[in-house]
MIDOSE-1310 file (N, C-alpha, C; in nm, 2 decimals, decimal comma, always signed):
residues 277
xxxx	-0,07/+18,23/-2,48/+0,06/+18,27/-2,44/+0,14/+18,14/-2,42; +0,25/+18,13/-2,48/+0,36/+18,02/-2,47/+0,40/+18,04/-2,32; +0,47/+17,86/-2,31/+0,53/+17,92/-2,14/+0,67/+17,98/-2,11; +0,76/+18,00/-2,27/+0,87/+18,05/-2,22/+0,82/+18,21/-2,24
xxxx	+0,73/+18,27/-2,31/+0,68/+18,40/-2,28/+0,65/+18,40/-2,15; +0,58/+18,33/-2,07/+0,51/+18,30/-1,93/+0,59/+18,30/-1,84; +0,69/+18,30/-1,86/+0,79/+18,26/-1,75/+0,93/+18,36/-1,79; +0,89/+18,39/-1,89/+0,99/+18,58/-1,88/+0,89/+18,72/-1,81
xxxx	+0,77/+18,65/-1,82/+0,73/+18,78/-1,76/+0,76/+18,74/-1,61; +0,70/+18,64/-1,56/+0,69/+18,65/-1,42/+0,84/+18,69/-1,37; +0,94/+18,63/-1,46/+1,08/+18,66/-1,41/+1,09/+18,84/-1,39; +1,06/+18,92/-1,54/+1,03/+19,01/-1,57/+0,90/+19,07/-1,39
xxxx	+0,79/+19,05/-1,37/+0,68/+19,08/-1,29/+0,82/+19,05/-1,12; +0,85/+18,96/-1,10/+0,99/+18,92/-0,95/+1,08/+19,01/-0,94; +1,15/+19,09/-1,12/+1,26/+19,18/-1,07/+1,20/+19,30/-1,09; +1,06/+19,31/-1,11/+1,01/+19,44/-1,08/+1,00/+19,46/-0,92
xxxx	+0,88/+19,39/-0,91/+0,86/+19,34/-0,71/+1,00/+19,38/-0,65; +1,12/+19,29/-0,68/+1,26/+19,33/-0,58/+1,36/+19,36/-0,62; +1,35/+19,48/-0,66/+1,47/+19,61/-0,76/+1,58/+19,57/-0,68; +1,62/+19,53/-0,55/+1,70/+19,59/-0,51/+1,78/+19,39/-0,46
xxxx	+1,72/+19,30/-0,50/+1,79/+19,19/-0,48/+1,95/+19,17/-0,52; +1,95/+19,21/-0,67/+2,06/+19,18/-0,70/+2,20/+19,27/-0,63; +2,10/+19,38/-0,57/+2,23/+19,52/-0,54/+2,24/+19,41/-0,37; +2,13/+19,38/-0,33/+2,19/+19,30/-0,20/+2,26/+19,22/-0,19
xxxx	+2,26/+19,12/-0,31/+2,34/+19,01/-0,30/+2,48/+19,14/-0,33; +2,51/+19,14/-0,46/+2,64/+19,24/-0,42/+2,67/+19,28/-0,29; +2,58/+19,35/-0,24/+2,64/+19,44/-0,11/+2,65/+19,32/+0,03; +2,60/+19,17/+0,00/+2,61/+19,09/+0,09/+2,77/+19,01/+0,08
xxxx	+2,79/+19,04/-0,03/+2,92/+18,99/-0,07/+3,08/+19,06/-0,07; +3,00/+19,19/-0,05/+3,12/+19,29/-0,03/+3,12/+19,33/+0,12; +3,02/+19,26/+0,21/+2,99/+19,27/+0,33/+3,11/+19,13/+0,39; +3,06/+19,02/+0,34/+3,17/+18,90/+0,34/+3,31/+18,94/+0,28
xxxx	+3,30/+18,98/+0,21/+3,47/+19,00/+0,19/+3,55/+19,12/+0,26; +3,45/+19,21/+0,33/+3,51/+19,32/+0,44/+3,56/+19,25/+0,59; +3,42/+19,16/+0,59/+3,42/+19,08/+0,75/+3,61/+18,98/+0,66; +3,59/+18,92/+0,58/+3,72/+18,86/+0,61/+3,88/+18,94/+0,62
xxxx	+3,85/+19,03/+0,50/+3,94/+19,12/+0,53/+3,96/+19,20/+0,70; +3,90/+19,23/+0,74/+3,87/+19,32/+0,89/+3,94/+19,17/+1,00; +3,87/+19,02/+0,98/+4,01/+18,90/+1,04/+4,12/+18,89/+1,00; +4,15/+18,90/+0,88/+4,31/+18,92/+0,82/+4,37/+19,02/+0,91
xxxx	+4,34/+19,13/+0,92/+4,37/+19,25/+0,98/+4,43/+19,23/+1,14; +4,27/+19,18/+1,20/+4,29/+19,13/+1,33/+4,41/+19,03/+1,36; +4,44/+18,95/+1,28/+4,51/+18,81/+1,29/+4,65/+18,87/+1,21; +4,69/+18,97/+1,15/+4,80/+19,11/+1,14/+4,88/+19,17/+1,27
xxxx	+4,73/+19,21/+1,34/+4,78/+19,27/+1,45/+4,84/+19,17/+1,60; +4,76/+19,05/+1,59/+4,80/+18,97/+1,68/+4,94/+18,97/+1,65; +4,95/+18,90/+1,54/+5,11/+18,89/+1,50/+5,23/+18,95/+1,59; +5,17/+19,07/+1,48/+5,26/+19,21/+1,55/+5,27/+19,22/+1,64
xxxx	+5,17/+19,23/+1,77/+5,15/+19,20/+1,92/+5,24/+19,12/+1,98; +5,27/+18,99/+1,93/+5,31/+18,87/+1,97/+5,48/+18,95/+1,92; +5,50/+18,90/+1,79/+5,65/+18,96/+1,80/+5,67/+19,10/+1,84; +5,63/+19,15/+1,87/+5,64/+19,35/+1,94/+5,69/+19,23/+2,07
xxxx	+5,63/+19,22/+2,16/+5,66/+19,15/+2,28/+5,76/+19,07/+2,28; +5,79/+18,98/+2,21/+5,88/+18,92/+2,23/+6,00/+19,02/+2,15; +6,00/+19,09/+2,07/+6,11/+19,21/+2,04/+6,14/+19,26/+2,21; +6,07/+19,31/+2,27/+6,07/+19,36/+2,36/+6,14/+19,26/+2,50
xxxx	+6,08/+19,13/+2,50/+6,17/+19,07/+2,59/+6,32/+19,03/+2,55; +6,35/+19,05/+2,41/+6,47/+19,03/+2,38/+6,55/+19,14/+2,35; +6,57/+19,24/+2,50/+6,70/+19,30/+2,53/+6,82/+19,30/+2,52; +6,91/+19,41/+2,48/+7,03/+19,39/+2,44/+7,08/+19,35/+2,58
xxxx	+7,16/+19,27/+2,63/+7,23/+19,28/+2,75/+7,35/+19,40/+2,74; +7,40/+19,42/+2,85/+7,52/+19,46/+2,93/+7,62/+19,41/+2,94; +7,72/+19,47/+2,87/+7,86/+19,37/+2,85/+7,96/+19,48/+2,98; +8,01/+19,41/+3,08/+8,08/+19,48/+3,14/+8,16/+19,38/+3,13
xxxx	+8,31/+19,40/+3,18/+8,45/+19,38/+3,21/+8,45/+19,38/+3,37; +8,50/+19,37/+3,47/+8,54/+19,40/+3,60/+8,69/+19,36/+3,57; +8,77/+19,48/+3,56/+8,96/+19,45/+3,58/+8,95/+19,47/+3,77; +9,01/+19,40/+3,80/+9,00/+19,39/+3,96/+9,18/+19,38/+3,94
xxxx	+9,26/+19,40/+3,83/+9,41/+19,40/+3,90/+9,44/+19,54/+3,93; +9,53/+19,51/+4,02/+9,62/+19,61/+4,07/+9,56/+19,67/+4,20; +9,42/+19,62/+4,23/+9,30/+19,68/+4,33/+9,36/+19,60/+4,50; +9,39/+19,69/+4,55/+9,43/+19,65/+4,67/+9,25/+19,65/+4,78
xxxx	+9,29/+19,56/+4,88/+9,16/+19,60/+4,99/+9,13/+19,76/+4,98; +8,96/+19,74/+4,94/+8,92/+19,87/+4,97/+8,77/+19,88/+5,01; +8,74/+19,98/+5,11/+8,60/+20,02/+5,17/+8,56/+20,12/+5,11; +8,42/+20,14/+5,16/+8,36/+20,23/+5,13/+8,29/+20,27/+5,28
xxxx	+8,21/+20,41/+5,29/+8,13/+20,41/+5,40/+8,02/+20,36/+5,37; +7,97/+20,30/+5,47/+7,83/+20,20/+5,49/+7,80/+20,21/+5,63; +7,66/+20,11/+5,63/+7,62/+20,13/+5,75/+7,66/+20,04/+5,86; +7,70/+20,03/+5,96/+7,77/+19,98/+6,07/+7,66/+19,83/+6,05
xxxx	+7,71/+19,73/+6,04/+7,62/+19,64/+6,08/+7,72/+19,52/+6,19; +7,64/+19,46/+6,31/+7,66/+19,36/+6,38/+7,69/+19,26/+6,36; +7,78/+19,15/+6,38/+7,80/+19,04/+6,34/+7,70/+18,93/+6,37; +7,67/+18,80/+6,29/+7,56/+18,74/+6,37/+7,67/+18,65/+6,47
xxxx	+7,55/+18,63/+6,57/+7,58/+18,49/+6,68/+7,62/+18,39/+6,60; +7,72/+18,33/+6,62/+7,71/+18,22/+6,52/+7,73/+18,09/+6,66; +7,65/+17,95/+6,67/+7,71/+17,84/+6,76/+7,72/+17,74/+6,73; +7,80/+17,68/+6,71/+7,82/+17,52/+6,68/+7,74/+17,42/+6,72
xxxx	+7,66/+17,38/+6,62/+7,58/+17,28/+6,77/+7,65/+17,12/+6,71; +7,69/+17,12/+6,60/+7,73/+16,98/+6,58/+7,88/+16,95/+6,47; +7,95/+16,88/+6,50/+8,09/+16,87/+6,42/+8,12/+16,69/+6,38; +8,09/+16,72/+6,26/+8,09/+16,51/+6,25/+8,20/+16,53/+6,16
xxxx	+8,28/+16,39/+6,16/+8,39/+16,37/+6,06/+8,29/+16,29/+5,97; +8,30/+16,32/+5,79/+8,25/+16,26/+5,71/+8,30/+16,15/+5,62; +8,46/+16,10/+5,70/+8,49/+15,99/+5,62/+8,52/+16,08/+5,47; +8,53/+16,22/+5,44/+8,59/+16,27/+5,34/+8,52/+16,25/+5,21
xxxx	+8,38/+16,26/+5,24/+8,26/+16,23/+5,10/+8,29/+16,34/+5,02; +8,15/+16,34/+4,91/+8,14/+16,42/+4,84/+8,00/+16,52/+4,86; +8,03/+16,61/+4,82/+7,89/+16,70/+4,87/+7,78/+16,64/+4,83; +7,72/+16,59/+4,74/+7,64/+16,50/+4,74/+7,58/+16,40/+4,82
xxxx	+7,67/+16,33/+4,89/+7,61/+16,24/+5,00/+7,61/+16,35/+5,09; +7,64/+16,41/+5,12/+7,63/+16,53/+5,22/+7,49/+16,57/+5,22; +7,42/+16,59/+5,10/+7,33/+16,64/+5,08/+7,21/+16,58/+5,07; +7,22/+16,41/+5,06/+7,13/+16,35/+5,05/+7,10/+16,32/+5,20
xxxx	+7,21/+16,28/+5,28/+7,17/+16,28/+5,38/+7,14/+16,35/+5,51; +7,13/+16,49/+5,46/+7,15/+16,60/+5,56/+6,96/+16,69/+5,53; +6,96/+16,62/+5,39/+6,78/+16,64/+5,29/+6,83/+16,76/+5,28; +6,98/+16,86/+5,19/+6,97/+16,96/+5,19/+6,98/+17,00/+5,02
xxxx	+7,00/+17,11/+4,98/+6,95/+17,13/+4,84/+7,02/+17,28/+4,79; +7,07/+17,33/+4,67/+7,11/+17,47/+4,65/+7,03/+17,47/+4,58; +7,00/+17,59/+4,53/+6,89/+17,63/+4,39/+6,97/+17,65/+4,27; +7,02/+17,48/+4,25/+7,06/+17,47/+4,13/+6,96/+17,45/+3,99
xxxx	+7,00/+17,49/+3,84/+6,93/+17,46/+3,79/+6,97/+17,34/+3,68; +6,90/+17,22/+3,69/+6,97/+17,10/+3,61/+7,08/+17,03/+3,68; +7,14/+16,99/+3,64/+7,28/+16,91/+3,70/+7,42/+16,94/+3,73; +7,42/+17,07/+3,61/+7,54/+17,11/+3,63/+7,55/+17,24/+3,77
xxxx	+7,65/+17,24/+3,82/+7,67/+17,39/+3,94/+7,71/+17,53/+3,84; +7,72/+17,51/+3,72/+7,71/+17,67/+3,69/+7,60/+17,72/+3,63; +7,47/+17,64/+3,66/+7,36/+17,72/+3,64/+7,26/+17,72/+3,78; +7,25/+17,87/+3,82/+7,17/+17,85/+3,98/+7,05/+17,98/+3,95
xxxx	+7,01/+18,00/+4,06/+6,89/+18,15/+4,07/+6,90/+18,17/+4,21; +6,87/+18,29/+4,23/+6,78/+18,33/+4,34/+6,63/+18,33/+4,35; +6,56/+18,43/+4,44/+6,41/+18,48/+4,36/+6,39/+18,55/+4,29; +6,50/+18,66/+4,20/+6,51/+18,75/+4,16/+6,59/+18,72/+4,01
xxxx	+6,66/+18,67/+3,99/+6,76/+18,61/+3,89/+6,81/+18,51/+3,89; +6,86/+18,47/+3,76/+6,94/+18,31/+3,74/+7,06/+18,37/+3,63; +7,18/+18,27/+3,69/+7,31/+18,31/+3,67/+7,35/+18,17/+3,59; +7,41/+18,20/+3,49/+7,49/+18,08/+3,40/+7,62/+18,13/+3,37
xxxx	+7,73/+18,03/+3,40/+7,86/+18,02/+3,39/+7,86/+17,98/+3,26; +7,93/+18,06/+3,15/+7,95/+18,00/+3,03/+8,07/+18,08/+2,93; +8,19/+18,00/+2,85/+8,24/+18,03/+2,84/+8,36/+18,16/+2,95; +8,35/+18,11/+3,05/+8,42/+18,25/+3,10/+8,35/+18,36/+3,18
xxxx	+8,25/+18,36/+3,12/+8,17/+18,47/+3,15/+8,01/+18,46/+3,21; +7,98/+18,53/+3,30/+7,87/+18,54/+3,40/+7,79/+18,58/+3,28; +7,65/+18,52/+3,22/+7,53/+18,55/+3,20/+7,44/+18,58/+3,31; +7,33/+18,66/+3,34/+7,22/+18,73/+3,44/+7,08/+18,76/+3,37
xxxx	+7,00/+18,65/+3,39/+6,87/+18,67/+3,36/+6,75/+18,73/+3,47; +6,67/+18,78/+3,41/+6,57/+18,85/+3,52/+6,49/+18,72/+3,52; +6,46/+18,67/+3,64/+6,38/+18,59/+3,61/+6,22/+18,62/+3,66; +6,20/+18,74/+3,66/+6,04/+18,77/+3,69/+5,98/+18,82/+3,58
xxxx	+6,05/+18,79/+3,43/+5,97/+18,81/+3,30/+5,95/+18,67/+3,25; +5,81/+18,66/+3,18/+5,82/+18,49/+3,12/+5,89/+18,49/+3,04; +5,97/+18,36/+2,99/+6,06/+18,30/+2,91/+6,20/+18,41/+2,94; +6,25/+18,35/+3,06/+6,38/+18,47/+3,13/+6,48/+18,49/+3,05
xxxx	+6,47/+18,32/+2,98/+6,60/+18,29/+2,92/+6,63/+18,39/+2,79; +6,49/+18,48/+2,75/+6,58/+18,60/+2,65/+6,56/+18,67/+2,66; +6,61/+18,74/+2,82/+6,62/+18,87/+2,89/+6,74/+18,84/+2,96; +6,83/+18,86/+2,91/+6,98/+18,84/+2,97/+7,03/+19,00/+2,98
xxxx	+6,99/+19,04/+3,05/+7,04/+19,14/+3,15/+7,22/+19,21/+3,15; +7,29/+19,13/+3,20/+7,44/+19,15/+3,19/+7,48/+19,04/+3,18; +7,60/+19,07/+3,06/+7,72/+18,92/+3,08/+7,84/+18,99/+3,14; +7,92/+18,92/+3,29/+8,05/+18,98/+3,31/+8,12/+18,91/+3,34
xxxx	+8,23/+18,96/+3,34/+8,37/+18,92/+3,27/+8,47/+18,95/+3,38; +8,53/+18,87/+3,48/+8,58/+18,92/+3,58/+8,71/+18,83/+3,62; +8,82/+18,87/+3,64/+8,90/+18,71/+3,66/+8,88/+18,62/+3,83; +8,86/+18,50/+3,79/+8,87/+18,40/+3,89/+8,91/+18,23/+3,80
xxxx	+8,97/+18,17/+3,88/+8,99/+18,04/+3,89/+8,87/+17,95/+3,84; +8,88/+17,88/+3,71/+8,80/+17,79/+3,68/+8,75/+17,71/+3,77; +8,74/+17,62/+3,86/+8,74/+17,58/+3,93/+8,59/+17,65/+4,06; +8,63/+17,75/+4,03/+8,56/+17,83/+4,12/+8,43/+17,90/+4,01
xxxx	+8,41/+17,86/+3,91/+8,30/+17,94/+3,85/+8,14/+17,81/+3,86; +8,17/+17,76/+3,95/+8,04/+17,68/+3,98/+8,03/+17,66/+4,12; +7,85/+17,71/+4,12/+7,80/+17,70/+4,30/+7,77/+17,84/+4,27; +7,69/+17,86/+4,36/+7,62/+17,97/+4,35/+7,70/+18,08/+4,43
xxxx	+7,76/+18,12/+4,37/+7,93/+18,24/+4,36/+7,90/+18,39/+4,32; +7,77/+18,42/+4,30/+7,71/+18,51/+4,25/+7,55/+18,57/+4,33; +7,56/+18,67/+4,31/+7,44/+18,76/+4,37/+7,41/+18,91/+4,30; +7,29/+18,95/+4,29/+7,25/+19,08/+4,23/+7,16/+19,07/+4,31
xxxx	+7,18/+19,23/+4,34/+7,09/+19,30/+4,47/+7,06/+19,44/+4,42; +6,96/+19,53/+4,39/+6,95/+19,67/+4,37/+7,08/+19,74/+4,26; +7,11/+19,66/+4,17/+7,18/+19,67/+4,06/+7,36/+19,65/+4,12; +7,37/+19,63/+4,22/+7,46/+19,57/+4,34/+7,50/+19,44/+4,26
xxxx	+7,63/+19,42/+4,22/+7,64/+19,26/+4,22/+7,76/+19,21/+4,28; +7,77/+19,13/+4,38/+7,86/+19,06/+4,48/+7,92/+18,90/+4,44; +8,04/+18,93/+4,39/+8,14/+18,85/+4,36/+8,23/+18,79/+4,41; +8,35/+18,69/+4,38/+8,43/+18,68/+4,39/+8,54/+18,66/+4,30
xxxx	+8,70/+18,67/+4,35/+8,77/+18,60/+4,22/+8,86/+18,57/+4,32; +8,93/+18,41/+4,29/+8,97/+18,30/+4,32/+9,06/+18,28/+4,29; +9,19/+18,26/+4,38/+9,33/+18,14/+4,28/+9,34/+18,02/+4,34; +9,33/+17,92/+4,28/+9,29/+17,79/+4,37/+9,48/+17,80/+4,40
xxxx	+9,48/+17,74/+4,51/+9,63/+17,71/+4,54/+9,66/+17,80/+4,68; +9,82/+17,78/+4,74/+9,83/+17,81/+4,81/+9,78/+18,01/+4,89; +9,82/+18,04/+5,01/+9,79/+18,17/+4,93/+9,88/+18,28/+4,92; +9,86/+18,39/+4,84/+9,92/+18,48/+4,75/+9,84/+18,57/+4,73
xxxx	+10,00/+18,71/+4,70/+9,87/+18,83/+4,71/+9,79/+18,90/+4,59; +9,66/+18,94/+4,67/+9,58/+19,00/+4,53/+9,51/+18,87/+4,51; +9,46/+18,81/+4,60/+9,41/+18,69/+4,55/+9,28/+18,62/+4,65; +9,16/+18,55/+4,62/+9,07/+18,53/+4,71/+9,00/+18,59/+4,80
xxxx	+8,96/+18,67/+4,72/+8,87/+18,80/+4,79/+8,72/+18,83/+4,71; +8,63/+18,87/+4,81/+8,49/+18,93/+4,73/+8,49/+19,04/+4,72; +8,38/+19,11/+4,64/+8,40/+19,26/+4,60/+8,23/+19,25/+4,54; +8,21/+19,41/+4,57/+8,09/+19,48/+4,49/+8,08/+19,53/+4,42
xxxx	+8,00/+19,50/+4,32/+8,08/+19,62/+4,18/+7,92/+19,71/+4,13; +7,89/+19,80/+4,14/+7,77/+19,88/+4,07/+7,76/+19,85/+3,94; +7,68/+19,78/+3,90/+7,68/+19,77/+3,75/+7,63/+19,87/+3,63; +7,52/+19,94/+3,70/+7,49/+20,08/+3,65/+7,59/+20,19/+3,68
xxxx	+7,65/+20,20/+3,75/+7,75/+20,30/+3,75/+7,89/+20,25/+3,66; +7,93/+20,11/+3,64/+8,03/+20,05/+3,66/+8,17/+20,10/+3,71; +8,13/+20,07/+3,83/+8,23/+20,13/+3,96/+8,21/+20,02/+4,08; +8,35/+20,00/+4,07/+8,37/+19,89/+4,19/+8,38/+19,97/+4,31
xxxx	+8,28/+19,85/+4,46/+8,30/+19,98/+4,56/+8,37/+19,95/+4,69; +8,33/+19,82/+4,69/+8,45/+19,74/+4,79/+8,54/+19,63/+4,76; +8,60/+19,60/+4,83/+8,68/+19,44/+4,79/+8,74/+19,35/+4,89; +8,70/+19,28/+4,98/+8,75/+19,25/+5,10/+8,92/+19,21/+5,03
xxxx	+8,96/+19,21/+5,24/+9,08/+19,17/+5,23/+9,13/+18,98/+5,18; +9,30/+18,99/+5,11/+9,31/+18,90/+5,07/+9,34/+18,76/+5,16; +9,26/+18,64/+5,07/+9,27/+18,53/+5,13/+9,09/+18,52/+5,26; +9,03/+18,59/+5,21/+8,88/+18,61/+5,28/+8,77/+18,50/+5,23
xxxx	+8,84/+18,43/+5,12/+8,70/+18,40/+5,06/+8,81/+18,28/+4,90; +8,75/+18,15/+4,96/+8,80/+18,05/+4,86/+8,68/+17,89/+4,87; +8,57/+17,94/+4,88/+8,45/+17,88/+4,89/+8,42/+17,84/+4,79; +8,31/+17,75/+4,80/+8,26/+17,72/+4,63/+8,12/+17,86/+4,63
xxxx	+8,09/+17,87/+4,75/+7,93/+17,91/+4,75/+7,95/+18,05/+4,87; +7,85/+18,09/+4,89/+7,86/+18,22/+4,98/+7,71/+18,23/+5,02; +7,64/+18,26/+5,11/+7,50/+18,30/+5,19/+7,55/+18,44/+5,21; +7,45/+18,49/+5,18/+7,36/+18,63/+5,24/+7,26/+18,62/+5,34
xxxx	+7,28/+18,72/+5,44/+7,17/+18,68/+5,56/+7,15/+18,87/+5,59; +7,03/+18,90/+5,53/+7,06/+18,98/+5,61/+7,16/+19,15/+5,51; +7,24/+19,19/+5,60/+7,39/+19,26/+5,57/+7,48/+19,18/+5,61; +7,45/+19,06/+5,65/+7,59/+18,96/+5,66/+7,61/+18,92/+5,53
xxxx	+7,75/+18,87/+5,48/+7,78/+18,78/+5,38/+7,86/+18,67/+5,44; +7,78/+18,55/+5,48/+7,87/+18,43/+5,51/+7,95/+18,33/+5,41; +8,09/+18,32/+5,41/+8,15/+18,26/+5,30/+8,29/+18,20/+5,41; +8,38/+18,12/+5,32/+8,50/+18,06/+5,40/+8,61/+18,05/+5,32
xxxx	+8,72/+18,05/+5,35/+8,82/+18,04/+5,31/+8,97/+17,94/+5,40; +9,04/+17,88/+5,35/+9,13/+17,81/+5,39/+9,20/+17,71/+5,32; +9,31/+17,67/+5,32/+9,40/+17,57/+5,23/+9,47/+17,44/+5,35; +9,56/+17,39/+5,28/+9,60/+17,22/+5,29/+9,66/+17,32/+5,46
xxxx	+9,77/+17,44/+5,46/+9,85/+17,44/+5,58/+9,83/+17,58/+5,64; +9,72/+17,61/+5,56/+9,65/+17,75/+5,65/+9,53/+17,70/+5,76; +9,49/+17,80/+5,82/+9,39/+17,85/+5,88/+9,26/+17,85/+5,83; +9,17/+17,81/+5,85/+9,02/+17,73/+5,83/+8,94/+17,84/+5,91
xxxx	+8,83/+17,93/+5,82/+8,76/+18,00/+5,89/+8,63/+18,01/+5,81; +8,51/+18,04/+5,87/+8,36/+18,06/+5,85/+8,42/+18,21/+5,87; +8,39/+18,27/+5,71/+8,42/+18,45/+5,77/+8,26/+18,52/+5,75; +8,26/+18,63/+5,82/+8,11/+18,74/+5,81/+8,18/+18,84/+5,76
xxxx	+8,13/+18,87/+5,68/+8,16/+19,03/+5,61/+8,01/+19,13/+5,58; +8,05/+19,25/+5,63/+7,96/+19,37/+5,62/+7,93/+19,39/+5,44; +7,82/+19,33/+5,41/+7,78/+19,36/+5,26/+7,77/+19,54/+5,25; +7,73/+19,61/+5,37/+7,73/+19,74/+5,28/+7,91/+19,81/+5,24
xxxx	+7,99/+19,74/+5,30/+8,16/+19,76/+5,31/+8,27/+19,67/+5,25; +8,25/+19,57/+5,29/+8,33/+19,47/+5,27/+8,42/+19,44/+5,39; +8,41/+19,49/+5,52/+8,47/+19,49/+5,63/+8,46/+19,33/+5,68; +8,57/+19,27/+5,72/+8,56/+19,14/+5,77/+8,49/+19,18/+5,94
xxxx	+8,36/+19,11/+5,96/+8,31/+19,10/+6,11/+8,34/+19,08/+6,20; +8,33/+18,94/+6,15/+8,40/+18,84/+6,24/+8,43/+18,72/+6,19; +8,48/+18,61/+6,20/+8,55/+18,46/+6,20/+8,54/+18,34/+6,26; +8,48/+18,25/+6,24/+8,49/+18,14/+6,30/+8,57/+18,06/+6,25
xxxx	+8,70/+17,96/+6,34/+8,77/+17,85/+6,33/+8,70/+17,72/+6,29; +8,73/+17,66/+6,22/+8,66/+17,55/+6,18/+8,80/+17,44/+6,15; +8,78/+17,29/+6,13/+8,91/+17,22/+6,09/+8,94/+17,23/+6,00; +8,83/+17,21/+5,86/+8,91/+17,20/+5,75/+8,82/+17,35/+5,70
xxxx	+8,89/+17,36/+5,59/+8,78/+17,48/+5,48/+8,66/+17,50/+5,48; +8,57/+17,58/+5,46/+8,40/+17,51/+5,42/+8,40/+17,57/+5,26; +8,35/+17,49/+5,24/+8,39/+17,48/+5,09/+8,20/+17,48/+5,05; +8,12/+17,44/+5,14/+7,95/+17,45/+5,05/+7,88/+17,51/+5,23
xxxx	+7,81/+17,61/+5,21/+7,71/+17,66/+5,28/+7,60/+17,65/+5,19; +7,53/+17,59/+5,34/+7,34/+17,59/+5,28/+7,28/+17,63/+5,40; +7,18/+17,77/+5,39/+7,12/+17,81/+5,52/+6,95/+17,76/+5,48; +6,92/+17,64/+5,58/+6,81/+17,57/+5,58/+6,75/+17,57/+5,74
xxxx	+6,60/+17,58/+5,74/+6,53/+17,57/+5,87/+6,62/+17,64/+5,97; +6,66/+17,76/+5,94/+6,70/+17,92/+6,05/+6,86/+17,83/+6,08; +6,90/+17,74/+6,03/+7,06/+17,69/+6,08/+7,14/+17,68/+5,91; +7,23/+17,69/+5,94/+7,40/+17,68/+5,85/+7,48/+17,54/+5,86
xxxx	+7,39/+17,51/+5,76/+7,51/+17,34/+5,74/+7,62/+17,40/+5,63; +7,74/+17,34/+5,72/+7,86/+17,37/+5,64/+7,96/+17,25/+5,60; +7,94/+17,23/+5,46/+8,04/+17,09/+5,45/+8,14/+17,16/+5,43; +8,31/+17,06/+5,49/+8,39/+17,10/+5,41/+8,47/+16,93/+5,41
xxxx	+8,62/+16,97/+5,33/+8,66/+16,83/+5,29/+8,65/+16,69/+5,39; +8,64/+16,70/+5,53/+8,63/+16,60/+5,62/+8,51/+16,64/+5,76; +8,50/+16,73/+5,75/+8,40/+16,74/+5,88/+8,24/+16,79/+5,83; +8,20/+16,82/+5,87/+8,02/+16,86/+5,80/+8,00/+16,94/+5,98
xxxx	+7,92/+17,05/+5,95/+7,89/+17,14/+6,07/+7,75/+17,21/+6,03; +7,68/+17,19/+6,17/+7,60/+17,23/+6,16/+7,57/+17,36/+6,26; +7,54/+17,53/+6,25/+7,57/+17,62/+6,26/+7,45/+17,69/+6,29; +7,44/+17,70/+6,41/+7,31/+17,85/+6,48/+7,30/+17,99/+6,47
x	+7,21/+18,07/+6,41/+7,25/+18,16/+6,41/+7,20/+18,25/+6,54
C-alpha cells in the first residue's frame, strides 16, 4: 500500500470515528457569530439607554410672560405670620466701598455661580439672567444645565437683574421689578406669581423693594428699598401675602443682604450693619 493511499484512509478511518466534527466547527462558529451579534445588540441598547435619558433630561421648558402693568398693590388671603425681632447690634461707616471688600472682610459669600451676579442657586434651583430673561434649572437632576424648567420674562431695570433677585418655592416664584431712579408709581415692588397656574397672586406695595438681593427666612421676606432723598428701610414682608410687616430705618439703602451664622449683614452705599434676629 502506497502512503498517499495510507493516509486517505486513515483520513477516511478519523471522519468516520467523528461524523460530527465538521457540523461542530460550523455550529462553533455560528455560536461565535450569535455571541457577537447578541454584544452588538447589548451595546444598541446601552446607546438607546444613554440617549432615552438624556432625551428625557432635555425638557421643553416653560415660556411664561409676567405683564405686571396696570397691576396696582394686591393681596391675597394667607396665613397671618409675625414679624421677626430684628436688633442692631452694629453700624460702621465703610468709607463707601464696594461690596466686595465688604465681603472679604466680613468672610461673607452669596451662592453665586462663577463671577458674574446673574448666575446664582439655591438648594433647589439655579437662575441665569440672560438676554432679558430669567432661565430656572432644577438642580437636583445630573447635568441641570439641560433641564431648564421655565424662562420668564417680566419687566424690571437692567441694573437690577443681577444678585440673587429670584426664588422658586412649591411652583411659587418670588420676584421683583425695579425702576432704578427716583420714586414713581407702579414701580419697585415684589410679587408672587404661580407658574403652574400662571396667575399672579400678590404684589407688595409701591417703592417696597429696590435691593440688589432679598433673604427668605422662614414666611418672612427680608429686602430694602430707598434712594438719594428718600427714606432708608430694611422691609419684612408676609411671603404668604405680600403684606408689608414691618420696617426698619437704616441711613442709607441696603442694597446686599447675606443671612450668615443666625445674623443679617447688610451692606449698603456707606454704612455696613450687622442685624439679629
Amino acid at each position: 500500500m502506497d502512503e498517499t493511499k495510507k493516509g486517505n484512509d486513515l483520513t477516511a478511518e478519523s471522519d468516520a470515528e467523528n461524523p460530527a466534527s465538521e457540523e461542530e466547527e460550523a455550529s462553533g462558529n455560528e455560536n461565535a457569530l450569535s455571541d457577537e451579534a447578541d454584544e452588538a445588540d447589548e451595546e444598541d441598547e446601552e446607546d438607546v439607554k444613554e440617549n432615552t435619558s438624556k432625551e428625557e433630561l432635555a425638557v421643553e421648558p416653560k415660556y411664561i410672560t409676567i405683564d405686571l402693568s396696570g397691576i396696582k398693590e394686591t393681596h391675597i388671603d394667607g396665613e397671618a405670620v409675625e414679624p421677626l425681632k430684628l436688633q442692631i447690634i452694629s453700624e460702621e461707616y465703610n468709607n463707601i466701598d464696594w461690596a466686595n471688600d465688604w465681603y472679604e472682610r466680613e468672610n461673607l459669600s452669596l451662592p453665586m455661580i462663577g463671577n458674574e451676579w446673574n448666575h446664582f442657586y439655591d438648594d433647589t434651583y439655579e437662575y441665569l439672567w440672560a438676554d432679558d430673561e430669567l432661565y430656572i434649572f432644577d438642580r437636583q437632576i445630573p447635568n441641570s444645565d439641560t433641564h431648564c424648567l421655565y424662562v420668564l420674562q417680566y419687566p424690571t431695570d437692567k441694573w437690577y437683574i443681577n444678585g440673587n433677585n429670584a426664588w422658586l418655592k412649591d411652583g411659587i416664584f418670588y420676584g421683583a421689578s425695579v425702576t432704578n431712579g427716583y420714586a414713581g408709581p407702579d414701580s419697585c415692588f415684589m410679587f408672587a406669581y404661580d407658574l403652574e397656574q400662571d396667575k399672579l397672586l400678590w404684589r407688595s406695595s409701591d417703592q417696597s423693594y429696590n435691593s440688589m438681593n432679598f433673604v427668605v427666612k422662614g414666611d418672612v421676606i427680608l429686602c430694602g428699598y430707598g434712594f438719594t432723598s428718600e427714606d432708608d428701610y430694611l422691609y419684612q414682608i408676609n411671603r404668604n401675602t405680600g403684606e408689608i410687616l414691618d420696617r426698619l430705618e437704616l441711613k442709607k439703602m441696603p442694597d446686599l443682604l447675606v443671612e450668615q451664622d443666625g445674623k443679617l449683614y447688610v451692606h449698603t452705599y456707606s454704612y455696613d450693619y450687622v442685624i439679629d434676629f
